[in-house]
Phi, psi and omega in degrees: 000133198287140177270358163276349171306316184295321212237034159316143191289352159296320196271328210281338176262354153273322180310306191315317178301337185295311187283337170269354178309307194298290186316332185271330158296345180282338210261313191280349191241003193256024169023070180223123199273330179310303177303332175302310200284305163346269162006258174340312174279337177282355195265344162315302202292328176310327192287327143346285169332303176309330179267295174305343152285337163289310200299325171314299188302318163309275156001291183272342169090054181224042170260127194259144150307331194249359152300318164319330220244315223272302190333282225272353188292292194280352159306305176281301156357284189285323191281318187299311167337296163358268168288346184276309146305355150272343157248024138281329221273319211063017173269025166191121213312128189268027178249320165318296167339280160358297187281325190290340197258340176308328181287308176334298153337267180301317173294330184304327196266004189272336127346277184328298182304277194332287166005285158329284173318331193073042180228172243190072189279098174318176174281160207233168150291333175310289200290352185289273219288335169270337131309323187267321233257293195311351194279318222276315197279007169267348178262308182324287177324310156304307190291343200279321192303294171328286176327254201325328168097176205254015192249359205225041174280354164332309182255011174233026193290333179323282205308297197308326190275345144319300144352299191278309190269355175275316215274289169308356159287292198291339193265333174296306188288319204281343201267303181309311191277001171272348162242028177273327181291307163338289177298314149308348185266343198270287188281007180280333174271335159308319175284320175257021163276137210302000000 
């Protein structure tokens, strides 16, 4: 693969989530409020990211295969970072952790078995929507620690953990529906195989 393929200015502003995960985990765990709000503004600007690299990629007529492959990589990276500092933090349950990252898990590997098939698993609206819902409650949940200071998560934990569980609601559903597509893509070739 030619490295201008890789190293398109879409791939390289997708890399970048790779790279604030670990940093975003120093900034949420160093019990610091100031560093909360650092944190916050780099988990806006990754989330940005996220939007602003299709819009790149398109623009420029420079969607790549391994942008396909890069994208959703650095999507589970960053977000899981995330969440790995929120369950050092103890603001959120490892069992919640578990499910978001086991789906991550199980779609990469339901990609692959497509593959495999000479089959194409697209991006679902489920998982469109299970991004947006895990960015708002990973910034809400920051932003709430910031305001309130880090010493003082007691009165607004209801709320984080509200938060918390509509995102692993949705990460739950995107995942059953990323393997109904599946099956459904399977069996529609079985019936139409001679």
């Amino acid at each position: 693969m030619l490295r201008a393929q890789i190293w398109t200015p879409a791939n390289a502003i997708t890399a970048s989530r790779i790279v604030a995960g670990p940093i975003v985990i120093w900034l949420l765990t160093a019990h610091s409020t100031a560093l909360i709000w650092v944190g916050l503004i780099l988990m806006i600007v990754a989330e940005l990211t996220d939007l602003i690299d299709g819009i790149v990629a398109r623009y420029s007529a420079k969607v790549s295969n391994f942008g396909k492959i890069l994208d959703p990589m650095a999507d589970c990276l960053y977000r899981s970072s995330v969440f790995i500092a929120f369950v050092i933090n103890g603001w959120m349950p490892v069992w919640m952790f578990a499910i978001i990252v086991w789906r991550d898990l199980t779609v990469s590997y339901l990609r692959e078995i497509a593959e495999l098939q000479s089959e194409t698993l697209a991006a679902r609206s489920s998982g469109k929507w299970k991004a947006i819902v895990q960015g708002i409650a990973q910034i809400g949940v920051v932003g709430m620690v910031g305001i309130f200071g880090v010493d003082s998560f007691a009165p607004y934990s209801m709320t984080a953990q509200g938060l918390l569980l509509i995102a692993t609601a949705v990460t739950a559903y995107s995942l059953f529906d990323y393997i109904a597509g599946v099956a459904q893509k399977f069996s529609r070739r079985d019936v139409t195989r001679p």
